[in-house]
matplotlib code that plots the C-alpha trace (Angstrom):
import matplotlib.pyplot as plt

x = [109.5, 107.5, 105.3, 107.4, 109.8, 107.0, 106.1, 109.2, 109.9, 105.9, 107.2, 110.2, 108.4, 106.0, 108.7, 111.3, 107.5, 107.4, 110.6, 110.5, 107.5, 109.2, 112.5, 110.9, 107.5, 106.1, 109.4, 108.8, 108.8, 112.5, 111.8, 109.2, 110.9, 112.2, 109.0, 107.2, 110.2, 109.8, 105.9, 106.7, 108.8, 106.1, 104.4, 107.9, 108.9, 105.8, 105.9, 109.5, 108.1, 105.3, 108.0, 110.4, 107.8, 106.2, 109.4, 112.3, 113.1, 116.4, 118.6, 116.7, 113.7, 110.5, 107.8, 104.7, 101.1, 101.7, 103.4, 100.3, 98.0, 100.4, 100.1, 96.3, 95.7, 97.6, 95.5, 92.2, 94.4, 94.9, 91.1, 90.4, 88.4, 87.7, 90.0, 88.0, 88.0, 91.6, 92.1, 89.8, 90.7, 94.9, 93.3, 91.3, 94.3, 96.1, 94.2, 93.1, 96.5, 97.8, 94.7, 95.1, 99.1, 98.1]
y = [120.1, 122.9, 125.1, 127.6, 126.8, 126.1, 129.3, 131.4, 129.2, 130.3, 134.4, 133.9, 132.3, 135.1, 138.0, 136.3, 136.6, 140.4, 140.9, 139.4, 141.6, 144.9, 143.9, 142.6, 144.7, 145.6, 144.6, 140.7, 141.6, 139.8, 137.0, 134.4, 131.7, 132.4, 133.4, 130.3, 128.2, 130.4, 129.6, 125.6, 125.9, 126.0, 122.9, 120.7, 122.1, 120.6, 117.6, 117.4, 118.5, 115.3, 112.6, 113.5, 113.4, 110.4, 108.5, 109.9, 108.2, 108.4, 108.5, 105.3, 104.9, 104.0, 102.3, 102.2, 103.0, 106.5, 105.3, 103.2, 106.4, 108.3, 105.4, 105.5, 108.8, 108.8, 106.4, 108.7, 111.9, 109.3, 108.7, 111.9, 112.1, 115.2, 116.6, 116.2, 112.7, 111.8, 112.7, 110.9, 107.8, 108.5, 109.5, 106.0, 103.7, 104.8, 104.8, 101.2, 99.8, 101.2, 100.0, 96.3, 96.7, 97.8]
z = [55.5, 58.0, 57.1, 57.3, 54.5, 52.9, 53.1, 52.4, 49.2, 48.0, 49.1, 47.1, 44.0, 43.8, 44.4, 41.3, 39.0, 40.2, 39.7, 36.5, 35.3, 36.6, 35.1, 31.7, 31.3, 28.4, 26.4, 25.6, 21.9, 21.7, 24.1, 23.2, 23.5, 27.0, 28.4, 27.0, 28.6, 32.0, 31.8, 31.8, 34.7, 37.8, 36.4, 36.0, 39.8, 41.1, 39.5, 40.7, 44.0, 43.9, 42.6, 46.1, 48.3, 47.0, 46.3, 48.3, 51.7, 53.3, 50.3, 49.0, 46.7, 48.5, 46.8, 49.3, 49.4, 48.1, 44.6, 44.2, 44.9, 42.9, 40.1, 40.5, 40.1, 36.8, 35.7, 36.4, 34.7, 31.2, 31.4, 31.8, 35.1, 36.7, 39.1, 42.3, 41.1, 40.7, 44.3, 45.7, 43.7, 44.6, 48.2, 48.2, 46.7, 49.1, 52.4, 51.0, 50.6, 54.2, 55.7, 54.0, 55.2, 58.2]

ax = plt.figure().add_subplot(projection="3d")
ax.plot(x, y, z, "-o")
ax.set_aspect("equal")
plt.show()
């Protein structure tokens, strides 16, 4: 993906949250349930986001070095390390295994 799509899919993000405000303002009285359901959706698009990257290849599942970083650092998150720290342990796993591949 370039940086550019990258970048027009962050622009239009942020514009459908403005819109959303302007459209919805101060009137959330009648929608809490739809605003907590909007709130959950950023996190579930990234995660979506991660799960491609890391195992979409080619219309095929890959399972490489970056599922075992991605593995690793979900491992740290369950013990509850710091952030920093469950990069550098999904950054390690998986410059370790491509190294040892080689």
């Amino acid at each position: 993906m370039s940086w550019t799509a990258i970048l027009v899919l962050a622009a239009g993000a942020y514009a459908f949250k403005v819109v959303g405000l302007l459209l919805l303002g101060p009137r959330t009285r009648g929608l809490p349930q739809i605003l907590r359901l909007i709130a959950l959706l950023p996190p579930a698009l990234l995660a979506a986001l991660v799960a491609v990257q890391t195992f979409g290849g080619d219309r095929a599942l890959v399972l490489d070095a970056r599922a075992a970083g991605v593995a690793a650092g979900a491992v740290a998150v369950w013990l509850r390390a710091p952030f920093v720290v469950v990069i550098v342990v999904a950054a390690a796993v998986t410059a370790g295994i491509r190294a040892v591949a080689g």
